[in-house]
N, CA, C and O atoms as CSV, one atom per row, in Angstrom:
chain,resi,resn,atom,element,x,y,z
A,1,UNK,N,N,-8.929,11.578,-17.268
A,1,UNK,CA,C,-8.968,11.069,-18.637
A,1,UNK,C,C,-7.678,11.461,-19.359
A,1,UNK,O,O,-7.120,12.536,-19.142
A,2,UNK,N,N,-7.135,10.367,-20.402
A,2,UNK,CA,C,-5.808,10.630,-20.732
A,2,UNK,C,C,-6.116,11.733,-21.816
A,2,UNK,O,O,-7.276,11.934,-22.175
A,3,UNK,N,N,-4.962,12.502,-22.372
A,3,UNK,CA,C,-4.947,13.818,-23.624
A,3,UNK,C,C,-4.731,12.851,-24.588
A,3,UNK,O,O,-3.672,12.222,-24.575
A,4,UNK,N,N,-5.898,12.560,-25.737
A,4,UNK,CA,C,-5.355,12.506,-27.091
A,4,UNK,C,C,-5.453,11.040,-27.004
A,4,UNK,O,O,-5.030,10.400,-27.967
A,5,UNK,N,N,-6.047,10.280,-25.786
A,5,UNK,CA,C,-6.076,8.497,-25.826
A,5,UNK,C,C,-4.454,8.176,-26.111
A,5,UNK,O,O,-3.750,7.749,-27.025
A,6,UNK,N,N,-4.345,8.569,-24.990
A,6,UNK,CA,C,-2.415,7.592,-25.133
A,6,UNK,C,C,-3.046,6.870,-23.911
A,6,UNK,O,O,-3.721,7.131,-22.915
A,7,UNK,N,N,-2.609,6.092,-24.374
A,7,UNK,CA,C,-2.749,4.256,-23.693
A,7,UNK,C,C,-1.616,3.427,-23.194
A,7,UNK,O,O,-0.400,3.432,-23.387
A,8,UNK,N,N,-2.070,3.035,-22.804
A,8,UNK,CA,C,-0.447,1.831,-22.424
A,8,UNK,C,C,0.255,0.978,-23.919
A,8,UNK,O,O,1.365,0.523,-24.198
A,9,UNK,N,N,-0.984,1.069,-24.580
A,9,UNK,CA,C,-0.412,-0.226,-26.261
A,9,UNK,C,C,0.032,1.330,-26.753
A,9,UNK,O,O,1.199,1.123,-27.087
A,10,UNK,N,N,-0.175,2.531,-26.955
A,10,UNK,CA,C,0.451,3.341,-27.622
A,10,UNK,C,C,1.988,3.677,-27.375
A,10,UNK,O,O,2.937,3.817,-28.147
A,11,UNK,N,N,1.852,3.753,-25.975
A,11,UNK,CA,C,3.488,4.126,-25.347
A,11,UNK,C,C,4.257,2.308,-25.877
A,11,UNK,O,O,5.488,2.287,-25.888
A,12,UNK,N,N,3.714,1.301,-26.168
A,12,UNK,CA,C,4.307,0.398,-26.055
A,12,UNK,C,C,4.901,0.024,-27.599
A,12,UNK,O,O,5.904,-0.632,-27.878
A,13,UNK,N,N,3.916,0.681,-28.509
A,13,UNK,CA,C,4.025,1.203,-30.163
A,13,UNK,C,C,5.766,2.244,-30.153
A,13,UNK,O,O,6.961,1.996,-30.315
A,14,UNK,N,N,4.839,3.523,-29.835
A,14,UNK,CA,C,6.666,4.293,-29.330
A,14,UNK,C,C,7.770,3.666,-28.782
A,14,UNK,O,O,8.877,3.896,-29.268
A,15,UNK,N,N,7.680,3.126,-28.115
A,15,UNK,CA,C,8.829,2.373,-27.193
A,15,UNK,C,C,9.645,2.079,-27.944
A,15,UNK,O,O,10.787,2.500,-28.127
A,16,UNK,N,N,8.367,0.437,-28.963
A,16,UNK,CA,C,9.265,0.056,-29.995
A,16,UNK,C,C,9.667,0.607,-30.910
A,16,UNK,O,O,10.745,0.095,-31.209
A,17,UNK,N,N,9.385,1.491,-31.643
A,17,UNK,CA,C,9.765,2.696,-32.777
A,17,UNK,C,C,10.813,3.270,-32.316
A,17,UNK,O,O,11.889,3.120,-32.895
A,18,UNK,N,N,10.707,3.989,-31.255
A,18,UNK,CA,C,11.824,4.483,-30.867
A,18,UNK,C,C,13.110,3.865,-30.412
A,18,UNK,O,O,14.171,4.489,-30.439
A,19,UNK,N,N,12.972,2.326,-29.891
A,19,UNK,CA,C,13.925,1.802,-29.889
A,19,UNK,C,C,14.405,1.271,-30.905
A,19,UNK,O,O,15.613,1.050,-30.819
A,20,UNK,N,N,13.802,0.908,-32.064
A,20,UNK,CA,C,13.944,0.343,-33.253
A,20,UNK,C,C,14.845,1.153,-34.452
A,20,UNK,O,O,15.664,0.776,-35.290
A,21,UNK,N,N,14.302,2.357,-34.115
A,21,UNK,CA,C,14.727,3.402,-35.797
A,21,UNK,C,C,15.264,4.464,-34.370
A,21,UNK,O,O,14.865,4.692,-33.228
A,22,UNK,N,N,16.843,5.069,-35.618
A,22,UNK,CA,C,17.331,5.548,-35.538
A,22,UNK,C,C,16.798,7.045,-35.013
A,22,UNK,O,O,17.044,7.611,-33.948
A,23,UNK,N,N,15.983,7.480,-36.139
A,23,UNK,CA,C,15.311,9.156,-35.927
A,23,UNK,C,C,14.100,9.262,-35.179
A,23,UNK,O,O,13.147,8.484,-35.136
A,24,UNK,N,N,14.288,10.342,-34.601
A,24,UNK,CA,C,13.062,10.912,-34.115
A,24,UNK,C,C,11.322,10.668,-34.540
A,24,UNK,O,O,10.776,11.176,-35.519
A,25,UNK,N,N,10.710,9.829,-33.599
A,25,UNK,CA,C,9.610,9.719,-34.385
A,25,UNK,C,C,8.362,10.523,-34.096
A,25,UNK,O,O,8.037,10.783,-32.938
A,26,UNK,N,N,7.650,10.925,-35.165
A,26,UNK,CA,C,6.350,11.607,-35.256
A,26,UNK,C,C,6.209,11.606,-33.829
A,26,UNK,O,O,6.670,10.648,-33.208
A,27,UNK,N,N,5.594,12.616,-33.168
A,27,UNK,CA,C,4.807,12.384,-31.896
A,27,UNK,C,C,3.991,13.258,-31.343
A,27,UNK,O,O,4.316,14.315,-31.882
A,28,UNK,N,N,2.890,13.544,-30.394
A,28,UNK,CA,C,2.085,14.125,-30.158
A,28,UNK,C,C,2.869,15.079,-29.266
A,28,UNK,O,O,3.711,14.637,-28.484
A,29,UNK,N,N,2.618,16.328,-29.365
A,29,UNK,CA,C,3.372,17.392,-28.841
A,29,UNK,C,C,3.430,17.562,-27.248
A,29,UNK,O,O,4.422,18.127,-26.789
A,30,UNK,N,N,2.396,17.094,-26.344
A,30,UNK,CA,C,2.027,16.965,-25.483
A,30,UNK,C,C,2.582,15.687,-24.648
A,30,UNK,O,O,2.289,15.386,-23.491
A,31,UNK,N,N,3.370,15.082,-25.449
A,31,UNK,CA,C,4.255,13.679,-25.174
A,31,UNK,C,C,4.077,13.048,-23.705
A,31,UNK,O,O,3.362,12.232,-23.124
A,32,UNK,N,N,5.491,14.182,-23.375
A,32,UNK,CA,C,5.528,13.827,-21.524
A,32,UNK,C,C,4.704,14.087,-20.664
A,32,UNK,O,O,4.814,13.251,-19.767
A,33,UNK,N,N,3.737,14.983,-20.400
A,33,UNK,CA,C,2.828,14.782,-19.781
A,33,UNK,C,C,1.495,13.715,-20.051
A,33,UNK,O,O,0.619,13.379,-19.254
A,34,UNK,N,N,1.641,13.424,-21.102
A,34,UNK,CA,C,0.493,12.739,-21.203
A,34,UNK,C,C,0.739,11.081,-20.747
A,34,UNK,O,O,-0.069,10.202,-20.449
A,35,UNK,N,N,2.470,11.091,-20.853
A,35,UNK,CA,C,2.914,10.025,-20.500
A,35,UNK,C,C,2.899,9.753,-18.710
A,35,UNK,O,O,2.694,8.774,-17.992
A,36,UNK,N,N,3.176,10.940,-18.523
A,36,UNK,CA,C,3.645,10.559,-17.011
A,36,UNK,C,C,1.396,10.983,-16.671
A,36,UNK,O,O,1.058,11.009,-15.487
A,37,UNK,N,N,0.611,11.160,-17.427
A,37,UNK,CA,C,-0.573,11.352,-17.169
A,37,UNK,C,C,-1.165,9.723,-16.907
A,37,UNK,O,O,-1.948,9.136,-16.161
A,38,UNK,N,N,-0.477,9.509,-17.749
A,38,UNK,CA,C,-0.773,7.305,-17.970
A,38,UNK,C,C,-0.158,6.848,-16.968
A,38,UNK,O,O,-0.794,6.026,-16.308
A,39,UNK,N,N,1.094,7.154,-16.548
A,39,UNK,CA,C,1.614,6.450,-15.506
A,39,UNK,C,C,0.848,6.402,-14.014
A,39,UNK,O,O,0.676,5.406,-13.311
A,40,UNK,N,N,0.427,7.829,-13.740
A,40,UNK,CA,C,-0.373,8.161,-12.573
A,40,UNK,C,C,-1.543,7.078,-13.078
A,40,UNK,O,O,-1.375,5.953,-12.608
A,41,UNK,N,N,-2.308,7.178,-13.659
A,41,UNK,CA,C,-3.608,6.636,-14.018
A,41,UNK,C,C,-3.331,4.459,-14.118
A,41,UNK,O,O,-4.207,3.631,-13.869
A,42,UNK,N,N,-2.401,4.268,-14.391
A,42,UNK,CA,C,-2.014,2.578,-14.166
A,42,UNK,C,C,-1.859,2.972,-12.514
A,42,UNK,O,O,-2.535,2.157,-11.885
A,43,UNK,N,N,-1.318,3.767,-11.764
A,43,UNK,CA,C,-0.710,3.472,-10.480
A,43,UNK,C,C,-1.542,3.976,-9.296
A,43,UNK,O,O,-1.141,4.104,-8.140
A,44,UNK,N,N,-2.996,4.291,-9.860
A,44,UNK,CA,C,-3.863,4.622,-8.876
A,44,UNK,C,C,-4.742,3.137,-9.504
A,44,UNK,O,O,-5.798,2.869,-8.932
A,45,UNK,N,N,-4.338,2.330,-10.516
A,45,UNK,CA,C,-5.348,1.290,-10.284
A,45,UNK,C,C,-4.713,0.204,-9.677
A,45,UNK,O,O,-5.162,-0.825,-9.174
A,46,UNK,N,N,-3.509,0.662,-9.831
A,46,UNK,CA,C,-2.294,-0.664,-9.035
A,46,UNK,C,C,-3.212,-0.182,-7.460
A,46,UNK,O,O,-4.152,-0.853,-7.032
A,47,UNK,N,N,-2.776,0.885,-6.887
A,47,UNK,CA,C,-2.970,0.906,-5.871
A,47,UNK,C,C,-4.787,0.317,-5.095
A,47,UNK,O,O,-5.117,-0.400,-4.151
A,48,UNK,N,N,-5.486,1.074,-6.089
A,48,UNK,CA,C,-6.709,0.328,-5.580
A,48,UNK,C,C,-7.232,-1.072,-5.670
A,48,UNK,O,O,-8.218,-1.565,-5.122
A,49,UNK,N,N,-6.271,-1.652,-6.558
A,49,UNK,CA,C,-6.602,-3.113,-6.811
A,49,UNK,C,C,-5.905,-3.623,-5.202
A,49,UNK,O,O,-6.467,-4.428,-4.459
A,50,UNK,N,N,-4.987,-3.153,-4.994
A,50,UNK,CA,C,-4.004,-3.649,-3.815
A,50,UNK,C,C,-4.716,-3.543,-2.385
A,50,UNK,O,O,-4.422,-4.210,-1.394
A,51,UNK,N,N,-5.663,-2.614,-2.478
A,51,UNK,CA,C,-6.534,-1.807,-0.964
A,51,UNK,C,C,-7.341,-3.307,-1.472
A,51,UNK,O,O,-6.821,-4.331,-1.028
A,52,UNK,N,N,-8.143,-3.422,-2.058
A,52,UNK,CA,C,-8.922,-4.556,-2.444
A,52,UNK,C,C,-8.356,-5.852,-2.085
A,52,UNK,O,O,-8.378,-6.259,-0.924
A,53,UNK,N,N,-7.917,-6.422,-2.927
A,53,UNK,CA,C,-6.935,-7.536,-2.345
A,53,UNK,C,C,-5.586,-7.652,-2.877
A,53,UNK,O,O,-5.436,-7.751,-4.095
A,54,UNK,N,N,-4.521,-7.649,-2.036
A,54,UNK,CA,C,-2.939,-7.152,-2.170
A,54,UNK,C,C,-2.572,-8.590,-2.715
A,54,UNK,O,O,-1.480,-8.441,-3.264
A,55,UNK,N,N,-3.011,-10.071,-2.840
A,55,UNK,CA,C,-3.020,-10.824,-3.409
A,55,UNK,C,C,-3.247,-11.390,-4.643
A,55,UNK,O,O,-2.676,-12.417,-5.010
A,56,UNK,N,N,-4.165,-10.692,-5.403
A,56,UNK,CA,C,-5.308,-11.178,-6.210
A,56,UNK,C,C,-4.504,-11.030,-7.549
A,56,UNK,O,O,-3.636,-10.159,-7.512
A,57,UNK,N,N,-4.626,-11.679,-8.649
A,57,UNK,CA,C,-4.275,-11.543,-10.499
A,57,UNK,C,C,-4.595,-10.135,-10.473
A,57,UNK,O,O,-3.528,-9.531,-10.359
A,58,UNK,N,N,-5.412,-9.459,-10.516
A,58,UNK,CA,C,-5.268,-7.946,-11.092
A,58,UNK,C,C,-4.471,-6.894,-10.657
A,58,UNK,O,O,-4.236,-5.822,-11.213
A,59,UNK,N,N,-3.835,-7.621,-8.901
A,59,UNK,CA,C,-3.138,-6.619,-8.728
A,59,UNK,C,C,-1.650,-6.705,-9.011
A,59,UNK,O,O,-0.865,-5.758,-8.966
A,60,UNK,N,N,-1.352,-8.032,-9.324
A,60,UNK,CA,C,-0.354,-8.256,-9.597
A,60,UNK,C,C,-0.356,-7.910,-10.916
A,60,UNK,O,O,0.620,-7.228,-11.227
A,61,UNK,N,N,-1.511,-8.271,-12.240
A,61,UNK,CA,C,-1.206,-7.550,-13.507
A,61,UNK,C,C,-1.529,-5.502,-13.376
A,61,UNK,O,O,-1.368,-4.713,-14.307
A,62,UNK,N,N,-1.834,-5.270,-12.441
A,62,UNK,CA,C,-1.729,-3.939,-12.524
A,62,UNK,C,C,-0.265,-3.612,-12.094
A,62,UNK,O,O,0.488,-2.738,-12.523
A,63,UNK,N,N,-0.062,-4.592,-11.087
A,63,UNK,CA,C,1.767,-4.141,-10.355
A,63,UNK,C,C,2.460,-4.271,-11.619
A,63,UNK,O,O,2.837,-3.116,-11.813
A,64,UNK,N,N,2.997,-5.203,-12.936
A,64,UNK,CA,C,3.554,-5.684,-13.928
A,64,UNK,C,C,3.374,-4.301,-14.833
A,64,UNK,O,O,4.334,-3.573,-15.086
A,65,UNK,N,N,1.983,-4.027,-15.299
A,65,UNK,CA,C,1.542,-2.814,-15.977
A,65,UNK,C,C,2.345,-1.805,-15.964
A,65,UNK,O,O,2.975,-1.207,-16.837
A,66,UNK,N,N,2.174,-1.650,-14.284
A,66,UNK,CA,C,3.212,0.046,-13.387
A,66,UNK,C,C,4.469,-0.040,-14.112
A,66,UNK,O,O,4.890,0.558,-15.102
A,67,UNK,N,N,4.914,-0.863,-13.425
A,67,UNK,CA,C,6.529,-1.659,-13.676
A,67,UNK,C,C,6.885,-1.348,-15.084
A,67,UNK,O,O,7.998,-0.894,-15.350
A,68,UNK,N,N,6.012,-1.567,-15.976
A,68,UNK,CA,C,6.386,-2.241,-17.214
A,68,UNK,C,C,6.132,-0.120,-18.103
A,68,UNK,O,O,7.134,0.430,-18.560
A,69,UNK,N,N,5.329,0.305,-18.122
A,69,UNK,CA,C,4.789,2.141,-17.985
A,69,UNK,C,C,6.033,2.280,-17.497
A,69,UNK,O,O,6.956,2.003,-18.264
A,70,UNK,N,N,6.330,2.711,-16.200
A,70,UNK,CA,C,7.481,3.469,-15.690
A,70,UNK,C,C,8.749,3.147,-16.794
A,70,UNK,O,O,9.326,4.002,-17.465
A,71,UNK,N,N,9.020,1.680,-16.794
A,71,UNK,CA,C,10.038,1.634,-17.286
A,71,UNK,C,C,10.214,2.361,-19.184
A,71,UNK,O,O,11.350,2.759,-19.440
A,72,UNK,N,N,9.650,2.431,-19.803
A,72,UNK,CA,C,9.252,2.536,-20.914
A,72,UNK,C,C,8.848,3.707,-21.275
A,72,UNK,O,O,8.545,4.027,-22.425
A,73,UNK,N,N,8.820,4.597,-20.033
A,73,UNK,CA,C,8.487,5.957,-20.109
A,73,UNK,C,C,9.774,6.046,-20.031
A,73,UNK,O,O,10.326,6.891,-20.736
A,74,UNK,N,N,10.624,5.141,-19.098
A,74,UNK,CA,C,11.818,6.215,-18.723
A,74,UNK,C,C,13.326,5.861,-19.814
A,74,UNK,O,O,14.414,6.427,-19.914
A,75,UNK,N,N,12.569,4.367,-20.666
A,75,UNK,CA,C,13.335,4.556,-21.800
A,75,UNK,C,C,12.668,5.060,-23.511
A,75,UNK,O,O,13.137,4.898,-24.637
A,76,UNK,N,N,11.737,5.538,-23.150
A,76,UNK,CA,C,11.554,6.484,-24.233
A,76,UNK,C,C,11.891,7.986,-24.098
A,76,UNK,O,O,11.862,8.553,-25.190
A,77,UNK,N,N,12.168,8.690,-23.174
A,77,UNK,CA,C,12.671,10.113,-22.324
A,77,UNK,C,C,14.110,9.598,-22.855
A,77,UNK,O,O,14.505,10.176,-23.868
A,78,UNK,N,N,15.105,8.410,-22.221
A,78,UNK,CA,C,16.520,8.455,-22.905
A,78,UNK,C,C,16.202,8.288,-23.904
A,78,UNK,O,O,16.053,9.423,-24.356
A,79,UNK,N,N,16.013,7.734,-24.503
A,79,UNK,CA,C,16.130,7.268,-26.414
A,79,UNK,C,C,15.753,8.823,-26.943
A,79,UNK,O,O,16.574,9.554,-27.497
A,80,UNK,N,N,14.905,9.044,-26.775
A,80,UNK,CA,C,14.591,10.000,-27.679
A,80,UNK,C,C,15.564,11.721,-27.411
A,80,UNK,O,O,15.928,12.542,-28.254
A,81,UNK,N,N,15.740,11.720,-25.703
A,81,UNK,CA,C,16.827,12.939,-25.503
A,81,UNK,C,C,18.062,12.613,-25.903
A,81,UNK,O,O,18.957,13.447,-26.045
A,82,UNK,N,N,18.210,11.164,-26.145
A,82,UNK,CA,C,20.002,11.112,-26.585
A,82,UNK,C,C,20.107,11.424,-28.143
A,82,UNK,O,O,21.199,11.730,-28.622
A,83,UNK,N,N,18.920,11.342,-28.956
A,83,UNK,CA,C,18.648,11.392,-30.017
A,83,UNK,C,C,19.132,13.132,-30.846
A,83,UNK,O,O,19.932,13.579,-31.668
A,84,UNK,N,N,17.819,13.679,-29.784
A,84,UNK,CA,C,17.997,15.005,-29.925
A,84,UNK,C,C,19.110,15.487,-29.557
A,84,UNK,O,O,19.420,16.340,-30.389
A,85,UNK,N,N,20.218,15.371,-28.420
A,85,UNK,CA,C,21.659,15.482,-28.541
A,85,UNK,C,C,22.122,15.326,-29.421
A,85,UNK,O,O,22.771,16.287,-29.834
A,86,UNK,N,N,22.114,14.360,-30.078
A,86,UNK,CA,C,22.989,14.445,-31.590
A,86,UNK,C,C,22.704,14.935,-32.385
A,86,UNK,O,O,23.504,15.085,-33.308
A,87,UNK,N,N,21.407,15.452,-32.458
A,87,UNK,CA,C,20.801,16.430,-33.522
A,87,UNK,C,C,21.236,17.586,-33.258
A,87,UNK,O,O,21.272,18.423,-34.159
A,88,UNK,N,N,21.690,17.916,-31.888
A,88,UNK,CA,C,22.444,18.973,-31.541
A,88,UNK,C,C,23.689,19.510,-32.042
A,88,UNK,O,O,23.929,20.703,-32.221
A,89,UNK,N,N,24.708,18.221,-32.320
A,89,UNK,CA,C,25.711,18.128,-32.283
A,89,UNK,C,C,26.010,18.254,-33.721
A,89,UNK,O,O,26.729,19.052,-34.322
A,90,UNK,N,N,25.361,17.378,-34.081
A,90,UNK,CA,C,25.562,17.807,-35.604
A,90,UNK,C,C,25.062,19.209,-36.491
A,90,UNK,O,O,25.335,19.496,-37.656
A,91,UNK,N,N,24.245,19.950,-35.513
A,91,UNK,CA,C,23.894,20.978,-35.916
A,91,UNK,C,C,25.149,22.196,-35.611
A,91,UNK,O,O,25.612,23.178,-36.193
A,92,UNK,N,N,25.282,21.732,-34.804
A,92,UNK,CA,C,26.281,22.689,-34.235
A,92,UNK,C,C,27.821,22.544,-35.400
A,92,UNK,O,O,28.810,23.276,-35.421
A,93,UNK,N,N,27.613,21.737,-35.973
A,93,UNK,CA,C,28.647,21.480,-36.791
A,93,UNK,C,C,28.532,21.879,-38.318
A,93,UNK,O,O,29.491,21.836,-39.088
A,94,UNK,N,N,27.570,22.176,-38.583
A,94,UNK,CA,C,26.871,22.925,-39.660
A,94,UNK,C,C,25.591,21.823,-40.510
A,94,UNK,O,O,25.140,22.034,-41.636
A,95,UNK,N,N,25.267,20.809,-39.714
A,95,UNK,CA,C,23.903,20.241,-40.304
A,95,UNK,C,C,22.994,21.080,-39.370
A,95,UNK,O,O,23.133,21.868,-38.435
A,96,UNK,N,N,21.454,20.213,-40.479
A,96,UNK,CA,C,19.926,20.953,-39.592
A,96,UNK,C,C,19.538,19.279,-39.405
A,96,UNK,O,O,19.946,18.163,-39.727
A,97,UNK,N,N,18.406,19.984,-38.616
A,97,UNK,CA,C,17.849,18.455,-37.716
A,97,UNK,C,C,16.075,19.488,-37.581
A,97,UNK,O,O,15.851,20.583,-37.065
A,98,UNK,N,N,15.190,18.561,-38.260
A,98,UNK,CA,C,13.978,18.661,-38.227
A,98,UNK,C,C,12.964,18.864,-36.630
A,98,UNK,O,O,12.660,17.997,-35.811
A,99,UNK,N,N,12.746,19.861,-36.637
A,99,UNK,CA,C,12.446,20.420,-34.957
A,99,UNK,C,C,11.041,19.968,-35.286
A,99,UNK,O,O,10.313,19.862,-34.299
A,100,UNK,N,N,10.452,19.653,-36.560
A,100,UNK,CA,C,9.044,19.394,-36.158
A,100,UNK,C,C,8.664,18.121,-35.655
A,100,UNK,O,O,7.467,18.094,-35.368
A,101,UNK,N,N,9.345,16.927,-35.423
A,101,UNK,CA,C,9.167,16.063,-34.941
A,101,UNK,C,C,9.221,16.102,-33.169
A,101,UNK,O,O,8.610,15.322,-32.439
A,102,UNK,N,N,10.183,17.304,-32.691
A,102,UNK,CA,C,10.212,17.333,-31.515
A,102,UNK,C,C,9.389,17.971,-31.204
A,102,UNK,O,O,8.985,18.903,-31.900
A,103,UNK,N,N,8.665,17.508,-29.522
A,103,UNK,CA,C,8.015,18.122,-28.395
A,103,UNK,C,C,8.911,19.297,-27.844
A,103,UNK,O,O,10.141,19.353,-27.842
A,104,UNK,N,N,7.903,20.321,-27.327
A,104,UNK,CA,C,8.685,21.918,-26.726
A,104,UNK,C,C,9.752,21.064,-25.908
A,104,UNK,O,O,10.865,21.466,-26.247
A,105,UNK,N,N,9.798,20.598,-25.478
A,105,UNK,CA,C,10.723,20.305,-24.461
A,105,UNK,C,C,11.876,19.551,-25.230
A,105,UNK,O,O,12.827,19.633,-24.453
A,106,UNK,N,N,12.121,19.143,-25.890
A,106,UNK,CA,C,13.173,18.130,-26.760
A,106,UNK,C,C,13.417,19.682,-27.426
A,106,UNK,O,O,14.616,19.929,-27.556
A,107,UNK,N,N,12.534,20.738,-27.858
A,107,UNK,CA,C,13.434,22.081,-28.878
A,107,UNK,C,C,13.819,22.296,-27.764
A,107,UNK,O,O,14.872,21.660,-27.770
A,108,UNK,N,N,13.709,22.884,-26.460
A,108,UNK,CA,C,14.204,23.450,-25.554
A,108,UNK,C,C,15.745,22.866,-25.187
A,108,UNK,O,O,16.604,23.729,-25.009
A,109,UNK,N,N,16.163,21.388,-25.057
A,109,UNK,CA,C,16.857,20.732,-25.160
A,109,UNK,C,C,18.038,20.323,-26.073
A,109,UNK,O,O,19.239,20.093,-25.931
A,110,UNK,N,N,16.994,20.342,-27.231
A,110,UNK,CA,C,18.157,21.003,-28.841
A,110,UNK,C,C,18.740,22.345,-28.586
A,110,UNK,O,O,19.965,22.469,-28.586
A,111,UNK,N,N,17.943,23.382,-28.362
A,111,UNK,CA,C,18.485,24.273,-28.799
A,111,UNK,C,C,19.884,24.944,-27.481
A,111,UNK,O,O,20.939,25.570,-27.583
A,112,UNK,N,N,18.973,24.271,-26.204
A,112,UNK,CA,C,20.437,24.665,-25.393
A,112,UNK,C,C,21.339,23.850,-25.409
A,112,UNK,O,O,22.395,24.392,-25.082
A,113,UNK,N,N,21.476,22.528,-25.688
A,113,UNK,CA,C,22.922,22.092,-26.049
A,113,UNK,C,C,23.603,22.053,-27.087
A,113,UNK,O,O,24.701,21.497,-27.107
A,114,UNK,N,N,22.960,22.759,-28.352
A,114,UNK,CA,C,23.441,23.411,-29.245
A,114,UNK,C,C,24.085,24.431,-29.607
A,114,UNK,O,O,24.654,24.868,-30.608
A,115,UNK,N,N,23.790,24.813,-28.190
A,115,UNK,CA,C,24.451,26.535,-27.822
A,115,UNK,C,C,25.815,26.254,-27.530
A,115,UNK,O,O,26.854,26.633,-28.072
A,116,UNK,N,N,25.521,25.268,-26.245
A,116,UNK,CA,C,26.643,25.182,-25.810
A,116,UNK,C,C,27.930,24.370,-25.832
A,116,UNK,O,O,28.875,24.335,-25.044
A,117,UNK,N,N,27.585,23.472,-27.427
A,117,UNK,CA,C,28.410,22.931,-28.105
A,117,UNK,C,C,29.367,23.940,-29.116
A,117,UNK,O,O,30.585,23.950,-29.293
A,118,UNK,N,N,28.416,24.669,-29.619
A,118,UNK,CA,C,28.891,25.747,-30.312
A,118,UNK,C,C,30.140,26.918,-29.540
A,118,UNK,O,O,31.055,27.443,-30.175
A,119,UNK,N,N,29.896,27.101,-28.199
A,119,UNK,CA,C,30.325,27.932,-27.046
A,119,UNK,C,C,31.804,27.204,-27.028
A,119,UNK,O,O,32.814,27.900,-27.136
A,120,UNK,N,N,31.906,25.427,-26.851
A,120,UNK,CA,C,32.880,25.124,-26.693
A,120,UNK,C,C,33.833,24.550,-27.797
A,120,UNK,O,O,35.054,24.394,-27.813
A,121,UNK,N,N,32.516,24.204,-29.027
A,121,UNK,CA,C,33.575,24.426,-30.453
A,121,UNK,C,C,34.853,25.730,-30.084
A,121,UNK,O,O,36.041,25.651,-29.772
A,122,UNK,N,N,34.052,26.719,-30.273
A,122,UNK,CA,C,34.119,28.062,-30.246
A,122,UNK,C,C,35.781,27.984,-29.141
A,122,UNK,O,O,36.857,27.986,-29.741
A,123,UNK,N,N,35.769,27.950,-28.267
A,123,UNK,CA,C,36.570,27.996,-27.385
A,123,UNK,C,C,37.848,26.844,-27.678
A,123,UNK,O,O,38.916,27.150,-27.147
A,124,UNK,N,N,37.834,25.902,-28.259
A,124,UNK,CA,C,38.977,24.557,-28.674
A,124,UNK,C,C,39.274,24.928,-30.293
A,124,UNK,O,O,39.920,24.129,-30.971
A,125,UNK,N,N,38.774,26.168,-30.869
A,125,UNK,CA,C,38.823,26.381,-32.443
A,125,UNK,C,C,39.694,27.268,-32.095
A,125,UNK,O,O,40.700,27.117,-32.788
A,126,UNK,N,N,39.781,27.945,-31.511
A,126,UNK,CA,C,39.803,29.794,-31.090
A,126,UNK,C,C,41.510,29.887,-30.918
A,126,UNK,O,O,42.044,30.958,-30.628
């Protein structure tokens, strides 16, 4: 069972938000796993529709589904880490960038390439 009912129309809500607007959007803290929790869960029905019949409309709209999940996972992971890079960057430069919108893993991400922007300010200032 998915965490929190993330669905395929929810990741497809984010997708567009996130591809749409600039900033970081609201999101459930639990993000990536729950995403790559959906992906497993479309790709064990791809697969059993396929044991069933490897021909049939459902397995081909479950194959499209997979396809369509993977991809959308894997451009909401860029969109949103290239995002937080620049929130980096500009932090490192003396702005702030709102950590409550990010998942542990996007602070984890801020905060070490923030370091090490700062490290190489630091080193081309010096």
């Amino acid at each position: 069972m998915l965490m929190e009912s993330f669905t395929y129309e929810i990741l497809s809500e984010l997708y567009r938000k996130e591809t749409n607007n600039p900033g970081l959007q609201k999101v459930q803290m639990n993000l990536y796993p729950t995403m790559n929790q959906l992906y497993d869960e479309v790709n064990t029905k791809y697969h059993e529709a396929k044991e069933i019949d490897s021909t049939s409309k459902e397995t081909d709209r479950y194959f499209t589904m997979r396809k369509n999940t993977k991809s959308m996972i894997d451009s909401v992971r860029t969109v949103r880490f290239s995002k937080v890079c620049r929130l980096a960057f500009r932090a490192a430069e003396g702005g702030e960038a709102d950590l409550n919108v990010m998942t542990q893993e996007e602070k984890d991400l801020y905060n070490e390439t923030k370091e090490l922007i700062l490290k190489h300010i630091m080193k081309v200032t010096s």
